[in-house]
Structure formats: C-alpha cells, structure tokens
mmCIF file of the C-alpha atoms, coordinates in Angstrom:
data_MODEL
# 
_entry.id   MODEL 
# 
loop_
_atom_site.group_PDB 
_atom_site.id 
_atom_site.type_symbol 
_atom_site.label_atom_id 
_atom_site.label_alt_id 
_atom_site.label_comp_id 
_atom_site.label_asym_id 
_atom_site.label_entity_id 
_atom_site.label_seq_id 
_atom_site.pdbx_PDB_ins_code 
_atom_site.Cartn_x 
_atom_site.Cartn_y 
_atom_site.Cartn_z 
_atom_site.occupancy 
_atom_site.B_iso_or_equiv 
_atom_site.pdbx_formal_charge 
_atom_site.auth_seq_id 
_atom_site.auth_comp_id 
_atom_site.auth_asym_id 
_atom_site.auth_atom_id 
_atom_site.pdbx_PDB_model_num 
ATOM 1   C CA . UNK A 1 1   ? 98.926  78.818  102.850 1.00 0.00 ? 1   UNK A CA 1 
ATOM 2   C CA . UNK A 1 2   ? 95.663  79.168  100.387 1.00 0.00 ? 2   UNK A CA 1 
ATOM 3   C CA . UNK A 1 3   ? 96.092  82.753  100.493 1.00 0.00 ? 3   UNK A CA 1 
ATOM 4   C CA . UNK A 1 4   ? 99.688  83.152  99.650  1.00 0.00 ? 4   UNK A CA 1 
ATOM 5   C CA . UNK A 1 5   ? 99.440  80.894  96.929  1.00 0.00 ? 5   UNK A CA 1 
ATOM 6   C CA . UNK A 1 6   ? 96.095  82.656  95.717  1.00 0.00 ? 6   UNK A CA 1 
ATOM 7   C CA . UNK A 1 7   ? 98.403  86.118  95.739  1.00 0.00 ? 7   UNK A CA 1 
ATOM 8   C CA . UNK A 1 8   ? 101.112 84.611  93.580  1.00 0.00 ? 8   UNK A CA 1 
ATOM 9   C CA . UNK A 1 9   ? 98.450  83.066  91.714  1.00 0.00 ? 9   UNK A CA 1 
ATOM 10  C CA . UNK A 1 10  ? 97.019  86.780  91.410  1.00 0.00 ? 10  UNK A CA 1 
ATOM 11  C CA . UNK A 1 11  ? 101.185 88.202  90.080  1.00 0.00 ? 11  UNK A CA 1 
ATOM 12  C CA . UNK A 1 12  ? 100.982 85.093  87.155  1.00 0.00 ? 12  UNK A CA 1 
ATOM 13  C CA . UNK A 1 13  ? 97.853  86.022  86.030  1.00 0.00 ? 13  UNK A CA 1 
ATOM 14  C CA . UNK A 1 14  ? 98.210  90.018  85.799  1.00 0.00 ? 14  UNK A CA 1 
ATOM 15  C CA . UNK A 1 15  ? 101.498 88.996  83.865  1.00 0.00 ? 15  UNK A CA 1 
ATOM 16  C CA . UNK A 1 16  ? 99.530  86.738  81.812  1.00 0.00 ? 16  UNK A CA 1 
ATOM 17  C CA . UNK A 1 17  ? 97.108  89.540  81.079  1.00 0.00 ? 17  UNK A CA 1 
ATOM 18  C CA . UNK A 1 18  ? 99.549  92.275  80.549  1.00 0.00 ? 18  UNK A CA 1 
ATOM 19  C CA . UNK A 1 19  ? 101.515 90.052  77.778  1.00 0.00 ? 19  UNK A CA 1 
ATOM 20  C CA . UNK A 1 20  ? 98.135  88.517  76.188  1.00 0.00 ? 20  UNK A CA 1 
ATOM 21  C CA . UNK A 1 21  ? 95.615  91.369  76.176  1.00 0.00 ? 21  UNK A CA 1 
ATOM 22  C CA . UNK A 1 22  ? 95.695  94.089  74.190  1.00 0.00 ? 22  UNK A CA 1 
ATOM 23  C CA . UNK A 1 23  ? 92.780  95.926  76.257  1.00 0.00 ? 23  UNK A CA 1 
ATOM 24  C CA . UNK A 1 24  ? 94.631  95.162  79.454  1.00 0.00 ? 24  UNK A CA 1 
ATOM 25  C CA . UNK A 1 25  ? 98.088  96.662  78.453  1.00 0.00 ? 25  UNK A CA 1 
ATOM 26  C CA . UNK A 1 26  ? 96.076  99.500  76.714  1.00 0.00 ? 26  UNK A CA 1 
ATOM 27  C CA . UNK A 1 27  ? 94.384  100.455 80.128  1.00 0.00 ? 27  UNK A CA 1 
ATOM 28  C CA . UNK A 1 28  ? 97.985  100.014 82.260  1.00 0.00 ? 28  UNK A CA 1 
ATOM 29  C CA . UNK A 1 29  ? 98.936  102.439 79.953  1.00 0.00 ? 29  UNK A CA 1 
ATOM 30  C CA . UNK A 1 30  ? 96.421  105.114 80.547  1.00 0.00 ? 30  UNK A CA 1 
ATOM 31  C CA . UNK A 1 31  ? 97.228  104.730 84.671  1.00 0.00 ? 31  UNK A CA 1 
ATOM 32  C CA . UNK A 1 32  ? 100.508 104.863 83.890  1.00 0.00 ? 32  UNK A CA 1 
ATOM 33  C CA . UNK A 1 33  ? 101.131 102.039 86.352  1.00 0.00 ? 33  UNK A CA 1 
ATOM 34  C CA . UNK A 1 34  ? 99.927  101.099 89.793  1.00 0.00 ? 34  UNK A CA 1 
ATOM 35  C CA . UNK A 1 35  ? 101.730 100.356 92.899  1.00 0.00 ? 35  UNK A CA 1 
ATOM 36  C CA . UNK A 1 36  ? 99.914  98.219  95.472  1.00 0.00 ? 36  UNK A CA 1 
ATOM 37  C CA . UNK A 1 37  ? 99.335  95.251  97.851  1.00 0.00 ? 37  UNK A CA 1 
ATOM 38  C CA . UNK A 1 38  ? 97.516  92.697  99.664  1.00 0.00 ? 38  UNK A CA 1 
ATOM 39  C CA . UNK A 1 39  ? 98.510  91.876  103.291 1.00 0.00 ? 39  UNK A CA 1 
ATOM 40  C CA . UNK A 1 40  ? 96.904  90.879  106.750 1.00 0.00 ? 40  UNK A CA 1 
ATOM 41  C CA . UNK A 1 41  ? 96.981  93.511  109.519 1.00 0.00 ? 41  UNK A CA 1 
ATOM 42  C CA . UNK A 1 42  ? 99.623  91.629  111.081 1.00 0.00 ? 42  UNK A CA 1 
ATOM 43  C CA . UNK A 1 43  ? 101.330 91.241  108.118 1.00 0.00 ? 43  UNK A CA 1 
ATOM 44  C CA . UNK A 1 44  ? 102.103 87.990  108.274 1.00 0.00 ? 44  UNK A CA 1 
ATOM 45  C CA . UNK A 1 45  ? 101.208 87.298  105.134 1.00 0.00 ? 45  UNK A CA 1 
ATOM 46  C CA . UNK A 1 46  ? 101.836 90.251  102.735 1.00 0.00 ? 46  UNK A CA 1 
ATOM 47  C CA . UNK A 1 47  ? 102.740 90.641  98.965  1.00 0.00 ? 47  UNK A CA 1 
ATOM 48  C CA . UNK A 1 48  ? 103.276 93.667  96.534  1.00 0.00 ? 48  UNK A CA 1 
ATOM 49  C CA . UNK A 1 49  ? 102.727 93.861  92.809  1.00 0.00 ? 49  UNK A CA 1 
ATOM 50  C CA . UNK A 1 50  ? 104.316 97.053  90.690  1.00 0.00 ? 50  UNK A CA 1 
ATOM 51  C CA . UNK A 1 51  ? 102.443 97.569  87.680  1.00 0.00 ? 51  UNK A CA 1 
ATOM 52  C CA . UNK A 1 52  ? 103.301 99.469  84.859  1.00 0.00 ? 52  UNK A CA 1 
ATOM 53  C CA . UNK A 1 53  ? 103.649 99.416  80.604  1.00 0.00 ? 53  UNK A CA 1 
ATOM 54  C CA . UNK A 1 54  ? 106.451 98.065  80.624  1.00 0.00 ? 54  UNK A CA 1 
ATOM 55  C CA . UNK A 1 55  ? 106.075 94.924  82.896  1.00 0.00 ? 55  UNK A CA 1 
ATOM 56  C CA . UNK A 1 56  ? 104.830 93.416  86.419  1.00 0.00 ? 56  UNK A CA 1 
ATOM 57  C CA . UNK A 1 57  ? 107.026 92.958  89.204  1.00 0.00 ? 57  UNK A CA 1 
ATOM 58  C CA . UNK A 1 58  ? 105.817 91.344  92.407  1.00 0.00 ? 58  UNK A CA 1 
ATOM 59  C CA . UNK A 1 59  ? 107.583 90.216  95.652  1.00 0.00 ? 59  UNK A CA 1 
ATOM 60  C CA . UNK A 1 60  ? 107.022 89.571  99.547  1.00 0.00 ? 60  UNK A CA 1 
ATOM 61  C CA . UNK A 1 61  ? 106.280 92.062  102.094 1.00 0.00 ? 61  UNK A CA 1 
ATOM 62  C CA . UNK A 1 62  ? 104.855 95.839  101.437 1.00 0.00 ? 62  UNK A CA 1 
ATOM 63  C CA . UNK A 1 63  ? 107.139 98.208  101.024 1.00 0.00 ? 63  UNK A CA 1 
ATOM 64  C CA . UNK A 1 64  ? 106.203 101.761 101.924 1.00 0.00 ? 64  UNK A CA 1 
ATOM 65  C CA . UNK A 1 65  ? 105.837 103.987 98.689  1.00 0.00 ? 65  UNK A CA 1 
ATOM 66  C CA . UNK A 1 66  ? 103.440 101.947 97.636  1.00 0.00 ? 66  UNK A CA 1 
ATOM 67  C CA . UNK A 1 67  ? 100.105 104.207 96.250  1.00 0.00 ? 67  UNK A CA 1 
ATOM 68  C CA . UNK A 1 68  ? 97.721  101.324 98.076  1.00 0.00 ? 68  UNK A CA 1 
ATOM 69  C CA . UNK A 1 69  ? 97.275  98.929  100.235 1.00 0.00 ? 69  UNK A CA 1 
ATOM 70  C CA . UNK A 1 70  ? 94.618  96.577  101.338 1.00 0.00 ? 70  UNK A CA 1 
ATOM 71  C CA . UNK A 1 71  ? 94.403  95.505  104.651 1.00 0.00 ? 71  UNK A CA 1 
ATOM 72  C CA . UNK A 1 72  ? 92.686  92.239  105.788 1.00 0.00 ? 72  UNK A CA 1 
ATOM 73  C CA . UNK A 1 73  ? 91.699  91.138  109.433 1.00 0.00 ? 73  UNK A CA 1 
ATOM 74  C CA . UNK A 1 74  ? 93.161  87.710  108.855 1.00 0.00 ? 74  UNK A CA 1 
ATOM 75  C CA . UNK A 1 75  ? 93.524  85.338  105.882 1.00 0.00 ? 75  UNK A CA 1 
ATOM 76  C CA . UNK A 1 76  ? 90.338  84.052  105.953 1.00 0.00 ? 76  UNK A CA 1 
ATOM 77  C CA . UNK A 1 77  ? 88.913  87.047  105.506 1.00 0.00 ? 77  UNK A CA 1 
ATOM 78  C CA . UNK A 1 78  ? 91.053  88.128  102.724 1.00 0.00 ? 78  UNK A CA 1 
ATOM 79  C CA . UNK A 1 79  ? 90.491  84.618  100.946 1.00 0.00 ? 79  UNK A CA 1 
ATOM 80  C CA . UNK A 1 80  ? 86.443  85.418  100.814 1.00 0.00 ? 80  UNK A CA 1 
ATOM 81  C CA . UNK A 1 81  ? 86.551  88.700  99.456  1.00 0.00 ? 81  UNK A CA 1 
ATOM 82  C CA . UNK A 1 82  ? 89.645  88.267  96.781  1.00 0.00 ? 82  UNK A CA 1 
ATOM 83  C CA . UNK A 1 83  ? 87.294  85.771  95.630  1.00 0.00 ? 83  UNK A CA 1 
ATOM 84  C CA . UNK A 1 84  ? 84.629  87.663  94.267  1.00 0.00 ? 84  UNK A CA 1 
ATOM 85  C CA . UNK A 1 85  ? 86.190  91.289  94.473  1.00 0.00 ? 85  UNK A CA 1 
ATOM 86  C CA . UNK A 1 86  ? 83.338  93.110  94.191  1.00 0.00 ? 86  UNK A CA 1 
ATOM 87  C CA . UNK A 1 87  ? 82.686  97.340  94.905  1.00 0.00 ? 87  UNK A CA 1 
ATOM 88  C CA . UNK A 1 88  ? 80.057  95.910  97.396  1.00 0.00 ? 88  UNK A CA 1 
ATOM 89  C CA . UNK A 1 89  ? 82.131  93.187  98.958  1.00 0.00 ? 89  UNK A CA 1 
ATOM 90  C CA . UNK A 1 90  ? 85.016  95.911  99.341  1.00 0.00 ? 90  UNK A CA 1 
ATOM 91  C CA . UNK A 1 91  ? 82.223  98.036  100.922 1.00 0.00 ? 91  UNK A CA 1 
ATOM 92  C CA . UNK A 1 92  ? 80.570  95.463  103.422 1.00 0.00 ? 92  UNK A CA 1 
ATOM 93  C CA . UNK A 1 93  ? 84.595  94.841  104.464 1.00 0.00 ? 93  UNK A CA 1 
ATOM 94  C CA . UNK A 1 94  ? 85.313  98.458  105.601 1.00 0.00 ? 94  UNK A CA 1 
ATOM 95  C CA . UNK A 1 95  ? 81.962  98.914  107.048 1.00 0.00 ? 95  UNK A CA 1 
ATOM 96  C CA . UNK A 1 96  ? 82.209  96.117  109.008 1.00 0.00 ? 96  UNK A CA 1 
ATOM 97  C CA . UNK A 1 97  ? 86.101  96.731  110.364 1.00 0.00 ? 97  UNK A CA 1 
ATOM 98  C CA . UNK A 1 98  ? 87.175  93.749  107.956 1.00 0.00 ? 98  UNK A CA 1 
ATOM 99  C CA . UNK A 1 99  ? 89.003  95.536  105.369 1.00 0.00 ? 99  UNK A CA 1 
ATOM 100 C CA . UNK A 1 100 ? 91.312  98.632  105.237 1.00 0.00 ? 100 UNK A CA 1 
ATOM 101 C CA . UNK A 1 101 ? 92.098  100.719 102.728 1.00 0.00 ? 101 UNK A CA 1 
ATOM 102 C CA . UNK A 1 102 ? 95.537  102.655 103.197 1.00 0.00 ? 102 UNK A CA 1 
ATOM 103 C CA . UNK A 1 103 ? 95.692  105.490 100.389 1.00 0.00 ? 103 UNK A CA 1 
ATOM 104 C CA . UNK A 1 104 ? 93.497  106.839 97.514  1.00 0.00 ? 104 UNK A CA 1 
ATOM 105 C CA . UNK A 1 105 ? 90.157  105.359 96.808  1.00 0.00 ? 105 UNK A CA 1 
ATOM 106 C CA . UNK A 1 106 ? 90.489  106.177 93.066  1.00 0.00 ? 106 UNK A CA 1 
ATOM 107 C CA . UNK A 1 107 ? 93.371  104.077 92.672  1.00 0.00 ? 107 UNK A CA 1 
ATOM 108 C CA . UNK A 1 108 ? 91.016  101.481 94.300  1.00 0.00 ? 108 UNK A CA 1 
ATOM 109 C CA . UNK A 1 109 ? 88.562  101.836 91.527  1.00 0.00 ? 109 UNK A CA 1 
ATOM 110 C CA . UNK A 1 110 ? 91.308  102.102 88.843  1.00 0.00 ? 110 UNK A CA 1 
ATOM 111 C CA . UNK A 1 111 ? 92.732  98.633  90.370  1.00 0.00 ? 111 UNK A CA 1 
ATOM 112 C CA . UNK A 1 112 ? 89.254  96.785  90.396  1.00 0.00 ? 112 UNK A CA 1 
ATOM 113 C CA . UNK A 1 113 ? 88.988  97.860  86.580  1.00 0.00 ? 113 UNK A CA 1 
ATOM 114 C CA . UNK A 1 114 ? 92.068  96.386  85.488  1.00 0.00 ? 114 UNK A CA 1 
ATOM 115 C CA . UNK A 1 115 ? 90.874  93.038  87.826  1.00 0.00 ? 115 UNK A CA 1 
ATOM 116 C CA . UNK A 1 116 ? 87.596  93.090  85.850  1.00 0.00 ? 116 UNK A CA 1 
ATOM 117 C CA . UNK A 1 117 ? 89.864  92.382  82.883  1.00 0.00 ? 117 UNK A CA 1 
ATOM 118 C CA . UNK A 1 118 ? 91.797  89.476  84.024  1.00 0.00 ? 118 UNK A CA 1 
# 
C-alpha cells in the first residue's frame, strides 16, 4: 500500500513541478519528454508516468513502449531506494540483484536530473 501511494504521490508532484517551475519545464523541454516506470518484478504493483512539454500523464500498469523501466525485487525494496534516489543507491541495487534497469542508462541519468528538481 505505502508504495503505491508513494508512486501517485511521485505523478502529483512531477505535475506540481512541471506547472510551478520554470527550470523544471525548461529541462522537460530539452529531453523532449520521457517515458518510464516503477514496478515490482512481479508486477504487482506497477505504475507509468509520460512526460513531456506539454503535460504529465500517469496510470497503472507498464505498458511496453515505454523508453525505461525500473524493476524492484519487492516493495520494500523499492520503498528504500525511491526514498533517497541516489546514483549510488541505484548502483548498490543492480549490483546486488535488487534493482533492474530495462532500457537506456542515459535516460536513467536524464530521469534522476529532472528528480533532483522536484
């Protein structure tokens, strides 16, 4: 429960950020949006956010043209690294069998910018 409210927690606040801050919408705009989402390996608990200039959609489930997706073991898991998303904490995950990343590692490092700006 703490981590599906913690992901639609995550789609109000990008929202937020995209309609309040300037430096936020400025950097959406240089991606030129972001497809991506959060989900357990047995996707039980999964959720998708679309990002781009012109708005933020989010919903259930992952769909499949998505351009990244991070995997968690369980929800646990997920709930102590969304926490303090950090390059290192990312890192530890996938070293340790924790954390998967399905697709590009760049788009990782654009997402975690636009985070830092929440």
């Amino acid at each position: 429960m703490k981590l599906r409210l913690t992901l639609w927690l995550l789609g109000w606040m990008l929202k937020r950020a995209l309609r309040r801050k300037p430096r936020f919408r400025e950097s959406l705009t240089e991606m030129r949006g972001l497809d991506w989402g959060i989900a357990t390996e047995d996707l039980s608990i999964a959720r998708h956010y679309r990002m781009s200039p012109r708005g933020i959609h989010t919903g259930r489930g992952l769909p499949v043209d998505l351009d990244l997706e991070l995997r968690f073991a369980d929800a646990a898991t997920a709930l102590r690294i969304l926490r303090r998303p950090t390059q290192q904490a990312f890192l530890d995950g996938m070293m340790a069998g924790t954390v998967r990343l399905v697709g590009d590692s760049a788009d990782l490092q654009k997402l975690q910018k636009l985070l830092k700006q929440l």
